[in-house]
C-alpha positions as protocol buffer text, in pm:
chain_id: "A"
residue {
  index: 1
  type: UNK
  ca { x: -2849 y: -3093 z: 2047 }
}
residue {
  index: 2
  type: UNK
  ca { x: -2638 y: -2777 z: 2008 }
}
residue {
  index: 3
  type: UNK
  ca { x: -2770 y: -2438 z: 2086 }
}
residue {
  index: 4
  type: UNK
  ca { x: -2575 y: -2116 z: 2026 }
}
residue {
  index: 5
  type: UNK
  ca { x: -2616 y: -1752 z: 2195 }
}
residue {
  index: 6
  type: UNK
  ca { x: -2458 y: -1446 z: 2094 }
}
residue {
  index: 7
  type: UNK
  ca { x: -2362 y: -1165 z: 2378 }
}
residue {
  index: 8
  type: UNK
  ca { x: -2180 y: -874 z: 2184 }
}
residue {
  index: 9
  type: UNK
  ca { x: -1988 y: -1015 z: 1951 }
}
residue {
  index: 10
  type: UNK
  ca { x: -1946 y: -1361 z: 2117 }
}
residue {
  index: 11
  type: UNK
  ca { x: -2097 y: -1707 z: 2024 }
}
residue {
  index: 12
  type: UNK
  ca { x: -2168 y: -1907 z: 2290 }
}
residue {
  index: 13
  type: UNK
  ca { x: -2239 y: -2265 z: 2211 }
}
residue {
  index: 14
  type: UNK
  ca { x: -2393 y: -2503 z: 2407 }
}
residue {
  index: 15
  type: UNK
  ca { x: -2351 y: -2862 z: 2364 }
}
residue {
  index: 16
  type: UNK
  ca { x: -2548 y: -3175 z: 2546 }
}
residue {
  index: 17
  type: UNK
  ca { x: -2505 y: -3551 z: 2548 }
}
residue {
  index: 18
  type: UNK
  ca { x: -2599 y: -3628 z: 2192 }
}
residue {
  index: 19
  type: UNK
  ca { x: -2232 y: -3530 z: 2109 }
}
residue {
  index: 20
  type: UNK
  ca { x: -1940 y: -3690 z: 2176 }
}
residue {
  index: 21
  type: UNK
  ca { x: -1796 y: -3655 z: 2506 }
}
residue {
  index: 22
  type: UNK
  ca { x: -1476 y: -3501 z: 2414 }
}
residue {
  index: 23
  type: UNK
  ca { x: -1697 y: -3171 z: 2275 }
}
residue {
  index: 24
  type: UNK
  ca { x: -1970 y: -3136 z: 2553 }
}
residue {
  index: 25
  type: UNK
  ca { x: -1960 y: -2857 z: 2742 }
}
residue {
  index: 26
  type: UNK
  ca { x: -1934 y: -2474 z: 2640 }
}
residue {
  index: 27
  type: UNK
  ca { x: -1730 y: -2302 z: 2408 }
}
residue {
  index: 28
  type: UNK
  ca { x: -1696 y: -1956 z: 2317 }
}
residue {
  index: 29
  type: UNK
  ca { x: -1593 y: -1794 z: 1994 }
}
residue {
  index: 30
  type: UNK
  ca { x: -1557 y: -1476 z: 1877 }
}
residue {
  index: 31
  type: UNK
  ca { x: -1606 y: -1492 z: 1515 }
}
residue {
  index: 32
  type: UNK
  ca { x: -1891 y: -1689 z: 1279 }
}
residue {
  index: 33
  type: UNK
  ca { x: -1635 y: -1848 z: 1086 }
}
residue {
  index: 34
  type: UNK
  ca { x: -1510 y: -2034 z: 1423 }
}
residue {
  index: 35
  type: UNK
  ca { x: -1812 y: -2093 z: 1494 }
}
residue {
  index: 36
  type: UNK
  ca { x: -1899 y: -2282 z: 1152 }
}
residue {
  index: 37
  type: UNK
  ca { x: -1575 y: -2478 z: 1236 }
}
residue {
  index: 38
  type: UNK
  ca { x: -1678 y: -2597 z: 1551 }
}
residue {
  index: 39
  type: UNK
  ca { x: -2033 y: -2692 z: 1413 }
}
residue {
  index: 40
  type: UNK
  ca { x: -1812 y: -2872 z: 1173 }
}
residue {
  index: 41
  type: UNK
  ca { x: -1615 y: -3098 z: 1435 }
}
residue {
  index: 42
  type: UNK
  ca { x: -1976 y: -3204 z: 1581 }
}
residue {
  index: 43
  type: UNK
  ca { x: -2159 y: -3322 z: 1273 }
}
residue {
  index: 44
  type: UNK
  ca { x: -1991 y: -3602 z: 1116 }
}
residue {
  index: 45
  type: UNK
  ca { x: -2194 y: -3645 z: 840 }
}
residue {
  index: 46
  type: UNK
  ca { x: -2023 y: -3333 z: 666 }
}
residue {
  index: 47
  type: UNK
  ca { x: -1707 y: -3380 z: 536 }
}
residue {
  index: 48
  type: UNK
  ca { x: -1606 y: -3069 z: 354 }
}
residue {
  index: 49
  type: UNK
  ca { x: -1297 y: -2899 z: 485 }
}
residue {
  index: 50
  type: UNK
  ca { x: -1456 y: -2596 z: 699 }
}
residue {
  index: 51
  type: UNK
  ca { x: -1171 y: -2373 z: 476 }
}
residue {
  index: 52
  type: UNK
  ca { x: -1372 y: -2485 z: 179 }
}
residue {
  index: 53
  type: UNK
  ca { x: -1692 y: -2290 z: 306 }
}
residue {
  index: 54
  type: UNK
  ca { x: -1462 y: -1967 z: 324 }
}
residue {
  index: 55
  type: UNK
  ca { x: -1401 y: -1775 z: 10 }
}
residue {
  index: 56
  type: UNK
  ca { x: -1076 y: -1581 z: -42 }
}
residue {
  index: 57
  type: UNK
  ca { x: -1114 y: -1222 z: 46 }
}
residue {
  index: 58
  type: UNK
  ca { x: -1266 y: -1024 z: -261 }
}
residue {
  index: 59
  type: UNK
  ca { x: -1064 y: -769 z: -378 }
}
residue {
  index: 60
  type: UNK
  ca { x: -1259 y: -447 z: -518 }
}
residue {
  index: 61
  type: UNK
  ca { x: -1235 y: -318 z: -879 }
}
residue {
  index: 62
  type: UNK
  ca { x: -1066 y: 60 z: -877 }
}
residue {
  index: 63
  type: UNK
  ca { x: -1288 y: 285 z: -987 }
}
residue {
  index: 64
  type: UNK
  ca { x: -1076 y: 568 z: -1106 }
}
residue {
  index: 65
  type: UNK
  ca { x: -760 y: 502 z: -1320 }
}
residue {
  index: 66
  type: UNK
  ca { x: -400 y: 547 z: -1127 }
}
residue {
  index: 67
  type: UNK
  ca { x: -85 y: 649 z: -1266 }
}
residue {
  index: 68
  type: UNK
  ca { x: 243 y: 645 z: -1048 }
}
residue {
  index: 69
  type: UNK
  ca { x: 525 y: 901 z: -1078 }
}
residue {
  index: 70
  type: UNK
  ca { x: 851 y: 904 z: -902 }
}
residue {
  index: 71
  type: UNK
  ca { x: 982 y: 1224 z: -830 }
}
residue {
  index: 72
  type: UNK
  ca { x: 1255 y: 1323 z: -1084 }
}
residue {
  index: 73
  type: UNK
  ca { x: 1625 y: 1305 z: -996 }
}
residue {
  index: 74
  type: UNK
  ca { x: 1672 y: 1476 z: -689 }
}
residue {
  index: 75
  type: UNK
  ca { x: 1966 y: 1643 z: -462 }
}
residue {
  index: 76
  type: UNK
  ca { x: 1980 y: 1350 z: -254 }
}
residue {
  index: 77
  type: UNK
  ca { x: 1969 y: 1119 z: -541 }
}
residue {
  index: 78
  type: UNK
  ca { x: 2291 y: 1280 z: -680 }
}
residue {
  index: 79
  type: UNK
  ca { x: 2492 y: 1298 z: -341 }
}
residue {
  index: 80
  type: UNK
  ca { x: 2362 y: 929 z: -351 }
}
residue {
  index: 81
  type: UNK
  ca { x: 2188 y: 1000 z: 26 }
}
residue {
  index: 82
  type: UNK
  ca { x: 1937 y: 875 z: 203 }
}
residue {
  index: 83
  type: UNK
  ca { x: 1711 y: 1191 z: 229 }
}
residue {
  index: 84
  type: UNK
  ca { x: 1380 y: 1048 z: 425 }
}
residue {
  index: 85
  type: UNK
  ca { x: 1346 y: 1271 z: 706 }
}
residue {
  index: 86
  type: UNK
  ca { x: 1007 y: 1559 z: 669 }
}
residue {
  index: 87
  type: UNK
  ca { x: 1233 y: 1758 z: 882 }
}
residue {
  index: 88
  type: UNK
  ca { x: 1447 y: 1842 z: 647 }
}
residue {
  index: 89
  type: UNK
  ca { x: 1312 y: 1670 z: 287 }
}
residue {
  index: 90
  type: UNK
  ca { x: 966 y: 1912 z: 306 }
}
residue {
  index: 91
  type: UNK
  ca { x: 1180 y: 2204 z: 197 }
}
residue {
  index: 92
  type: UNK
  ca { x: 1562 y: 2045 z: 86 }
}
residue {
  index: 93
  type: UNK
  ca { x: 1684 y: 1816 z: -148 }
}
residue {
  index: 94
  type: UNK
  ca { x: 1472 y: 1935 z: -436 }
}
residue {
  index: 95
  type: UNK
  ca { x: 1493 y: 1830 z: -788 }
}
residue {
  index: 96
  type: UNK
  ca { x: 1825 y: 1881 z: -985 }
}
residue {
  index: 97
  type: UNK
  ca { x: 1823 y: 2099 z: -1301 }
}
residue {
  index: 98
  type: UNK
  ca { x: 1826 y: 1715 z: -1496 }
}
residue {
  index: 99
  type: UNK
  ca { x: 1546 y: 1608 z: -1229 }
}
residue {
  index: 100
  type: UNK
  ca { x: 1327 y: 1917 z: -1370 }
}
residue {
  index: 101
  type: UNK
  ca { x: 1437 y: 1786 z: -1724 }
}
residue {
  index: 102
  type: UNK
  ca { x: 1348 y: 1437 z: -1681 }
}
residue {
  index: 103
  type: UNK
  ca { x: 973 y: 1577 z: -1522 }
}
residue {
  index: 104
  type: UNK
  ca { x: 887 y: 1777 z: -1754 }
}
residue {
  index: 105
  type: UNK
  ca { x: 977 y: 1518 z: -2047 }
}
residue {
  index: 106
  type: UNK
  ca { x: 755 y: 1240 z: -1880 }
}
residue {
  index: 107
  type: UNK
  ca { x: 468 y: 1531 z: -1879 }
}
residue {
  index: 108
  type: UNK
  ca { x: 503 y: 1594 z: -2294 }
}
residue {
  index: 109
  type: UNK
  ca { x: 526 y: 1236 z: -2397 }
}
residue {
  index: 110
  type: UNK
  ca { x: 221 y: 1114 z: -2152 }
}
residue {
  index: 111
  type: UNK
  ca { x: -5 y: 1384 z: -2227 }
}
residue {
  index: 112
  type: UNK
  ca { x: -243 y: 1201 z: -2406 }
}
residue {
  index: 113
  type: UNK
  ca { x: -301 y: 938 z: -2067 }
}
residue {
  index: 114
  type: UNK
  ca { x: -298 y: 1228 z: -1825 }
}
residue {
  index: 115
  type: UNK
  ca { x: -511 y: 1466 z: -1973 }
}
residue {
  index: 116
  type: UNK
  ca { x: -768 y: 1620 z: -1706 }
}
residue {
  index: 117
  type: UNK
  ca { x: -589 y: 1416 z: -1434 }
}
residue {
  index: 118
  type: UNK
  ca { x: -645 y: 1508 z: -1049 }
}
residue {
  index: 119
  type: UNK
  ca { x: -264 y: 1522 z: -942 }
}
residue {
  index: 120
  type: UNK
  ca { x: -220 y: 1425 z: -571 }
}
residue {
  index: 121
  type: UNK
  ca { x: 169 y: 1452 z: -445 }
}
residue {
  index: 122
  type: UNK
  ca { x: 377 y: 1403 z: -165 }
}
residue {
  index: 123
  type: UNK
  ca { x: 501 y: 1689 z: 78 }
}
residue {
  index: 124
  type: UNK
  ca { x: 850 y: 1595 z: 52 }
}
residue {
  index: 125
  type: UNK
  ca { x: 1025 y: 1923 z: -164 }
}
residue {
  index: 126
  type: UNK
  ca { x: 1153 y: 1619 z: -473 }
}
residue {
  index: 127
  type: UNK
  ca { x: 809 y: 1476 z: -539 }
}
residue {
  index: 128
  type: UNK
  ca { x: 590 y: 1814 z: -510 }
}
residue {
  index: 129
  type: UNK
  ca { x: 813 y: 2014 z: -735 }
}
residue {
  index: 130
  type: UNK
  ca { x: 762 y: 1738 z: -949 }
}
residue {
  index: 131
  type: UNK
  ca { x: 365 y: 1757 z: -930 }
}
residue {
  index: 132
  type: UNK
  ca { x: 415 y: 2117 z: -1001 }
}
residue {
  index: 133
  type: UNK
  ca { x: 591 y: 2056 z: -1329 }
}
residue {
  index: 134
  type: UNK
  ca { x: 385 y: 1814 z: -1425 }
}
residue {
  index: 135
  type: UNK
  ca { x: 81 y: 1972 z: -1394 }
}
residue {
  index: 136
  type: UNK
  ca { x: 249 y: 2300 z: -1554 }
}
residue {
  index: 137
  type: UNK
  ca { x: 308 y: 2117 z: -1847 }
}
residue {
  index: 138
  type: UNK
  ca { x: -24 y: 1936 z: -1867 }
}
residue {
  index: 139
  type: UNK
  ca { x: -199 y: 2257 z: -1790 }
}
residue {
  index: 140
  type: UNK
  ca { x: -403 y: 2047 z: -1451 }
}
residue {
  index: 141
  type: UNK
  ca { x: -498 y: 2242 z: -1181 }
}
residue {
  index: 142
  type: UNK
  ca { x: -249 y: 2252 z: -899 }
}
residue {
  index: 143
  type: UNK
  ca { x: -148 y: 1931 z: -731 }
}
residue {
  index: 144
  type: UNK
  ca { x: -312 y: 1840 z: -399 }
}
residue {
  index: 145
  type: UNK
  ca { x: -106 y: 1748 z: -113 }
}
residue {
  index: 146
  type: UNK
  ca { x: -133 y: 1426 z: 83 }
}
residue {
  index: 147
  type: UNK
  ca { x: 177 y: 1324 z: 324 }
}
residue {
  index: 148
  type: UNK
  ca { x: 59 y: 951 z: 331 }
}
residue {
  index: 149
  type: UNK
  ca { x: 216 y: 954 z: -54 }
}
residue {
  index: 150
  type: UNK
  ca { x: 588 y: 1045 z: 162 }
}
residue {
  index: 151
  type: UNK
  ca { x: 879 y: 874 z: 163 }
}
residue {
  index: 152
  type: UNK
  ca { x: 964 y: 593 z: 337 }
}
residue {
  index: 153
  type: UNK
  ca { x: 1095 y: 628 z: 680 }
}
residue {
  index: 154
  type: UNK
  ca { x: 1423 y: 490 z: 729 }
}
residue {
  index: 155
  type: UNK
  ca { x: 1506 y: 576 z: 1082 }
}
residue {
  index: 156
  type: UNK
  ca { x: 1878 y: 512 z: 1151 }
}
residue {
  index: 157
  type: UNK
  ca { x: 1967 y: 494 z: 814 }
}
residue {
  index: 158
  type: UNK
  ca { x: 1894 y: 877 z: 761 }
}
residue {
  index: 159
  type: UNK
  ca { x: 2167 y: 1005 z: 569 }
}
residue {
  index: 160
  type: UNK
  ca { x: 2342 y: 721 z: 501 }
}
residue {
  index: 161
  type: UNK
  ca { x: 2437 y: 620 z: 183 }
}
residue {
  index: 162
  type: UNK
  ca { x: 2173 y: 535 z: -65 }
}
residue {
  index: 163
  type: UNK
  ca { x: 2347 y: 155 z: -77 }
}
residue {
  index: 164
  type: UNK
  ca { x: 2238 y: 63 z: 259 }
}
residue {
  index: 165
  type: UNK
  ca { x: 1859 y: 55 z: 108 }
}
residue {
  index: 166
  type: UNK
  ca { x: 1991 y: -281 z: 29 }
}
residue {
  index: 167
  type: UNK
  ca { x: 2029 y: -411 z: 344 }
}
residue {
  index: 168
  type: UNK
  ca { x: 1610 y: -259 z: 477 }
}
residue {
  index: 169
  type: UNK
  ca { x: 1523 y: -466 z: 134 }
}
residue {
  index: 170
  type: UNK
  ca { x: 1654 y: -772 z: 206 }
}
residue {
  index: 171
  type: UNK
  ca { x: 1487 y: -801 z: 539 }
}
residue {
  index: 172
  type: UNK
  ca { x: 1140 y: -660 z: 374 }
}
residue {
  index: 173
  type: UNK
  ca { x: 1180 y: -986 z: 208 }
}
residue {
  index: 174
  type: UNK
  ca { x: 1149 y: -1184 z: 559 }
}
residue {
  index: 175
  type: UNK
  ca { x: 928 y: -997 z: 744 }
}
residue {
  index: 176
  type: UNK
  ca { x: 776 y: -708 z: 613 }
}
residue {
  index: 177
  type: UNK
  ca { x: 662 y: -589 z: 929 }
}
residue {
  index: 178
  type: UNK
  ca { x: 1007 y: -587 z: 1062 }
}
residue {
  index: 179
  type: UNK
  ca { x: 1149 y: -199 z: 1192 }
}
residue {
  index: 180
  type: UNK
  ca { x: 1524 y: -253 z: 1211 }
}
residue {
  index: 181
  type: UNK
  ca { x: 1711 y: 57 z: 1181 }
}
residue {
  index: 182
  type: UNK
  ca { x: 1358 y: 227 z: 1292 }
}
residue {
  index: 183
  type: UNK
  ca { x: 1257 y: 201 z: 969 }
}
residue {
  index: 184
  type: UNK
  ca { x: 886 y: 237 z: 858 }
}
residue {
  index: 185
  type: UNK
  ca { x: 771 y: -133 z: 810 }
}
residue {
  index: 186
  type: UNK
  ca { x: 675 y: -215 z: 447 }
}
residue {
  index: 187
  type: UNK
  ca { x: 322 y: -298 z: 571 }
}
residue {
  index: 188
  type: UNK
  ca { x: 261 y: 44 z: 731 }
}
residue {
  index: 189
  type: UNK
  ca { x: 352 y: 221 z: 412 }
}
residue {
  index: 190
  type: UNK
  ca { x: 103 y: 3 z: 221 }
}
residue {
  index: 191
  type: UNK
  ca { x: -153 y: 83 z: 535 }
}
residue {
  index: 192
  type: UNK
  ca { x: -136 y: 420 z: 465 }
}
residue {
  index: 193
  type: UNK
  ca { x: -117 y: 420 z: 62 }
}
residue {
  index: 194
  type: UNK
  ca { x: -448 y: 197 z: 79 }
}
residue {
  index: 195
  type: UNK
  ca { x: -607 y: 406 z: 305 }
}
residue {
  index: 196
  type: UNK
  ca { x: -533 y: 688 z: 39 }
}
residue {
  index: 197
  type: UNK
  ca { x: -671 y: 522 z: -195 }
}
residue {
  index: 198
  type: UNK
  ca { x: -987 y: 398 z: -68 }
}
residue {
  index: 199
  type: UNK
  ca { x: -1045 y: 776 z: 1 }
}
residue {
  index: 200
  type: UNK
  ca { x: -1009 y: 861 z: -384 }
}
residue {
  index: 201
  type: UNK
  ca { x: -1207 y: 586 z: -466 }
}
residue {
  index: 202
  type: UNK
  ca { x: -1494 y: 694 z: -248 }
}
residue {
  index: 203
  type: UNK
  ca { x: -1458 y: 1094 z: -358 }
}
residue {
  index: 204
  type: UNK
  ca { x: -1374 y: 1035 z: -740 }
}
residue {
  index: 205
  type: UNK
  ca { x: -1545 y: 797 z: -991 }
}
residue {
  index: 206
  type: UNK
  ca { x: -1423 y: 767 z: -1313 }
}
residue {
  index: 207
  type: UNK
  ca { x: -1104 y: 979 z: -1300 }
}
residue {
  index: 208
  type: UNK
  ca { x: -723 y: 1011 z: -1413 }
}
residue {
  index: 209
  type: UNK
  ca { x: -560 y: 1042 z: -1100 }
}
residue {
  index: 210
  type: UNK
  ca { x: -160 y: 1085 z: -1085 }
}
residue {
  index: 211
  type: UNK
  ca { x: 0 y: 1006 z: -788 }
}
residue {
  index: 212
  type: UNK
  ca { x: 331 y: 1155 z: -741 }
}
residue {
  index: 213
  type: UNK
  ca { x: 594 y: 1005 z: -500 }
}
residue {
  index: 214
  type: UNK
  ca { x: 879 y: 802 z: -417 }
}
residue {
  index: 215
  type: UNK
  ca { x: 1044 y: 504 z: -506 }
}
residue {
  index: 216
  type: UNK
  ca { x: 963 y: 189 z: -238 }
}
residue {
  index: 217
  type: UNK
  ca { x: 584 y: 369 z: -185 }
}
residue {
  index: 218
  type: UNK
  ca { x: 532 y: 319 z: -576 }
}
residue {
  index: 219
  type: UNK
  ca { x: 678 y: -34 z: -549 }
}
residue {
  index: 220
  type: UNK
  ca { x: 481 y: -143 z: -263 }
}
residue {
  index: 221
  type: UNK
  ca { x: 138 y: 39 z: -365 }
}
residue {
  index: 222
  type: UNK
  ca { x: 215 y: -174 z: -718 }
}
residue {
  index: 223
  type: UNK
  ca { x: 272 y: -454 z: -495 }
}
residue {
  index: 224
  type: UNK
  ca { x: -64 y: -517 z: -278 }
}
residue {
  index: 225
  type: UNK
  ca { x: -275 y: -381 z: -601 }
}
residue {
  index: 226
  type: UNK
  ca { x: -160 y: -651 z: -771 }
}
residue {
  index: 227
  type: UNK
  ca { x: -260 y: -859 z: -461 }
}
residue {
  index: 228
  type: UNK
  ca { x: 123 y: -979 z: -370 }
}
residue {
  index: 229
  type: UNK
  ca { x: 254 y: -965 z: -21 }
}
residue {
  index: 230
  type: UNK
  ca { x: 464 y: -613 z: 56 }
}
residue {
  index: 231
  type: UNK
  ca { x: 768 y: -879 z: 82 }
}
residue {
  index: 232
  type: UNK
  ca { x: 748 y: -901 z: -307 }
}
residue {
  index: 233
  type: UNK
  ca { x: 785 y: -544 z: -336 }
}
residue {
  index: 234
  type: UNK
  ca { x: 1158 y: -583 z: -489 }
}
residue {
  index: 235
  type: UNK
  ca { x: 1033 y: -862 z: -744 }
}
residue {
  index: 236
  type: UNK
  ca { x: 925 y: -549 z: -968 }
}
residue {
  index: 237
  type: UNK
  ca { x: 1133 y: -361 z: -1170 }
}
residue {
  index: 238
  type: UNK
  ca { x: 1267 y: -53 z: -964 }
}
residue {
  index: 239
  type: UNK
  ca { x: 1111 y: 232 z: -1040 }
}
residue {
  index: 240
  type: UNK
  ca { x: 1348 y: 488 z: -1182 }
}
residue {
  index: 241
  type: UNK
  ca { x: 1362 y: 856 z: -1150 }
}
residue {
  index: 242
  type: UNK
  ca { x: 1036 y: 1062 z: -1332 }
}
residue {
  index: 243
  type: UNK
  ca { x: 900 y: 727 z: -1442 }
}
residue {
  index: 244
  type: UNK
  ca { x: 590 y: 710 z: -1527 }
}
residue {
  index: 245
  type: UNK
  ca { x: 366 y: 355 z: -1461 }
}
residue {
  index: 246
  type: UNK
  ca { x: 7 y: 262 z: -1474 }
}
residue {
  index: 247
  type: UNK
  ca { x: -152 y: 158 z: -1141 }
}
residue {
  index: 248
  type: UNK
  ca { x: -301 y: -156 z: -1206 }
}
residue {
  index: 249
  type: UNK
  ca { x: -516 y: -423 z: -1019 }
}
residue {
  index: 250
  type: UNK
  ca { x: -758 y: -394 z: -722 }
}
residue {
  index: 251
  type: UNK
  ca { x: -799 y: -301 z: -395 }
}
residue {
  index: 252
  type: UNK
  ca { x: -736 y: -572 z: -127 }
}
């Protein structure tokens, strides 16, 4: 016979003679599903695959309807600079006067979708003078501010030239968790996007909510709400200066 005893969060099994030898003794595991698993190695009569008793995580509806907005074109964007430290990108590099432009013609031709919409922005000077204009235009009340919708981190790479993003993307690919160059890994910017999400989700219900930010947040929030790794985050289209897309999917 098998008898089983939980202590915190352990399982402790204990097995007797009726089993075969190779499984007598005691075992401890520290989650149900192990458990199941080893209940699985000591009856014979079931065949099923224990992975077959598991179903794949459920992902959970949004309740509130996201759009995404990059910033419009910015100071860094024009010196063609990697602008990613708060330091300095909370209160420079700012939109250009065609950054403004591009903003505030997003705002007229999606009025109709963003009507009423609860605008929630990054810090970062680019993406919150962005929120500004767009809720100007839109006549919303003023943007909220939320510094888990900032820019990526890119360590090292601060300053550079905006052509070395190539080189952080390319590893994303491989290992999204990776930090070379002290860059933010790919999975903590989804960690905290998620987490900013599930906090909308639990304060609004049935709202238009704009997020405004940058360029590889948007790509990897698209990413894992369509339920793809953040190493797929380049497969999408690149999201281009004051573009405007619909958040679509679930929450994983």
């Amino acid at each position: 016979m098998i008898g089983a005893r939980a202590r915190g969060n352990v399982v402790t099994i204990s097995a007797v003679s009726r089993i075969p030898s190779a499984f007598q003794g005691r075992a401890e595991y520290t989650d149900l599903a192990t458990l199941d698993r080893a209940f699985y190695l000591l009856q014979p009569g079931d065949r099923r695959p224990p992975e077959s008793r598991y179903p794949e995580p459920v992902s959970i509806p949004l309740r509130n309807t996201y759009f995404g907005l990059r910033h419009g074109e910015s100071e860094a964007n024009v010196a063609g600079l990697i602008a990613s430290d708060p330091a300095t990108a909370r209160a420079g590099f700012g939109l250009s006067d065609r950054g403004r432009s591009q903003v505030q013609a997003t705002a007229v031709l999606q009025r109709a979708a963003l009507g009423g919409a609860v605008v929630v922005t990054s810090d970062f000077a680019r993406a919150r003078q962005s929120a500004e204009l767009a809720a100007q235009v839109l006549e919303l009340s003023p943007p909220r501010v939320d510094t888990r919708l900032r820019e990526r981190w890119f360590g090292e790479l601060e300053g550079e030239p905006s052509t070395r993003y190539d080189e952080v993307w390319a590893l994303d690919r491989d290992d999204p968790a990776h930090s070379e160059f002290g860059v933010e890994a790919a999975k903590a910017v989804v960690a905290r996007l998620l987490s900013l999400l599930r906090d909308l989700e639990a304060e609004l219900e049935g709202a238009t909510v704009l997020l405004v930010s940058h360029g590889d947040p948007l790509q990897l929030l698209a990413t894992a709400l369509a339920g793809r790794p953040p190493s797929a985050h380049r497969e999408l289209e690149p999201w281009q200066p004051a573009e405007l897309r619909r958040l679509e999917g679930a929450l994983p």
